[in-house]
C-alpha distance (Angstrom), angle and dihedral (degrees) to the residues before:
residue distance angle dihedral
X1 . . .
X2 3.70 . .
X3 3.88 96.5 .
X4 3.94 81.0 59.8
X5 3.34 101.5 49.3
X6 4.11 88.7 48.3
X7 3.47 83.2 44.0
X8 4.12 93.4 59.3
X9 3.82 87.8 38.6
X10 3.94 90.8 62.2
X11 3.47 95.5 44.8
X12 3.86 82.8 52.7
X13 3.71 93.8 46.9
X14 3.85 93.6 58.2
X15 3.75 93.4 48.0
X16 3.98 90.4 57.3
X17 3.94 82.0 48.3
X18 3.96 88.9 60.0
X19 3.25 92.9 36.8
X20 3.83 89.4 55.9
X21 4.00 84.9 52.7
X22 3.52 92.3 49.8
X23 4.05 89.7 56.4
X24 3.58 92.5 42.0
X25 4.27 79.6 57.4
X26 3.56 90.4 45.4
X27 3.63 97.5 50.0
X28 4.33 87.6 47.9
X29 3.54 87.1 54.2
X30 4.16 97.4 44.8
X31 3.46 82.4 47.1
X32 3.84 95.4 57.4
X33 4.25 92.2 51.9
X34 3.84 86.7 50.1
X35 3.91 80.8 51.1
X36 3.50 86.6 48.9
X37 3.39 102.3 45.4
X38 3.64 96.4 -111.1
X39 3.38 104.0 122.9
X40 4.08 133.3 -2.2
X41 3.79 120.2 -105.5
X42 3.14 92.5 -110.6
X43 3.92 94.2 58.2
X44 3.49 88.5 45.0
X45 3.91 93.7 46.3
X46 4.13 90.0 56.0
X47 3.72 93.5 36.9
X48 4.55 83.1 62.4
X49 3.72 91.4 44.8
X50 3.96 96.2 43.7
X51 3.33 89.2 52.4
X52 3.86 104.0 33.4
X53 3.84 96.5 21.6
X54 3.46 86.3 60.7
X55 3.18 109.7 32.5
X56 4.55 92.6 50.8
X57 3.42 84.1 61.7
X58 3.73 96.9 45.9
X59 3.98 85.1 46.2
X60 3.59 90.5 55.6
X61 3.81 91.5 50.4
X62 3.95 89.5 44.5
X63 3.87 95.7 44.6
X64 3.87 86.2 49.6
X65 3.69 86.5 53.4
X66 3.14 97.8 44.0
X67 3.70 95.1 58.8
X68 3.37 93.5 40.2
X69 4.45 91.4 49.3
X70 4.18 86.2 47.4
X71 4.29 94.2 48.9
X72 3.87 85.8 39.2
X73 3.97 88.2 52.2
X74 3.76 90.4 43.8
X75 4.00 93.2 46.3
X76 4.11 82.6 56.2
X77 3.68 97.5 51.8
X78 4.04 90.0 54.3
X79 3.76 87.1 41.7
X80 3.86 85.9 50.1
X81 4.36 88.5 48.2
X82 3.73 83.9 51.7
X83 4.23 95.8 -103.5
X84 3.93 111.9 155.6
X85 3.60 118.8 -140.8
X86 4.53 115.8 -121.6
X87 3.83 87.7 -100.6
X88 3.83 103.0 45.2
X89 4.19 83.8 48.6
X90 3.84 84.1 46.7
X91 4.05 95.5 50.7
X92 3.72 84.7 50.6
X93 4.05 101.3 50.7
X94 4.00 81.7 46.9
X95 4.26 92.3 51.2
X96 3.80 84.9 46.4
X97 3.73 104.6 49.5
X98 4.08 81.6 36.6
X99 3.79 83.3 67.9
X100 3.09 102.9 30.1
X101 4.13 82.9 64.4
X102 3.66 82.8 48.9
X103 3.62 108.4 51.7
X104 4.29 88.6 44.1
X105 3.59 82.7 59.6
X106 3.76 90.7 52.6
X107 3.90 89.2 50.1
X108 3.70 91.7 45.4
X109 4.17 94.6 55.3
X110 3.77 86.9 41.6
X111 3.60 99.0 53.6
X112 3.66 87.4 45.5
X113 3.33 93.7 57.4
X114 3.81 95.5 46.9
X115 3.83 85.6 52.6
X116 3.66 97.8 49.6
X117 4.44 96.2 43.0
X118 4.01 86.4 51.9
């Protein structure tokens, strides 16, 4: 499951990498109004962060999520095949030896009482 999940986080990686193209574009063509006298730097400055400021972080978030919504999909499909996860299989080797403990202390009280009626 981990070569999927690396898998997803590369494909990730190289959409931040365009996406840091596309705000090296965006900054080029901010840069030309300010030439132009379109709009200050300053306005153009804040316009790049609002929208890439804001939006890296939200990428982050989004990329996390995705990841996250893609394992959680794949975790349902094996759940769906009947696959148990490490700490279900875990819970249920404890609950067995658990009564396994249980039912030797049955036999022990009943073979102690056989012993002692005899």
């Amino acid at each position: 499951m981990s070569t999927v999940r690396s898998g997803v986080e590369q494909a990730i990686l190289v959409t931040v990498g365009a996406a840091t193209l596309t705000r090296e574009r965006a900054e080029a063509a901010v840069q030309d109004l300010v030439r132009r006298g379109q709009v200050t730097g300053e306005e153009g400055r804040a316009a790049v962060e609002r929208l890439f400021g804001r939006g890296r972080g939200e990428a982050e978030g989004e990329a996390r999520g995705l990841v996250d919504r893609l394992e959680g999909g794949f975790q349902g499909a094996l759940r769906e095949v009947g696959v148990v996860t490490r700490g279900e299989l875990e819970d249920l080797n404890l609950k067995l030896a658990e009564m396994d403990h249980r039912l030797r202390l049955i036999e022990e009280r009943l073979d102690g009482a056989g012993g002692s009626a005899g």
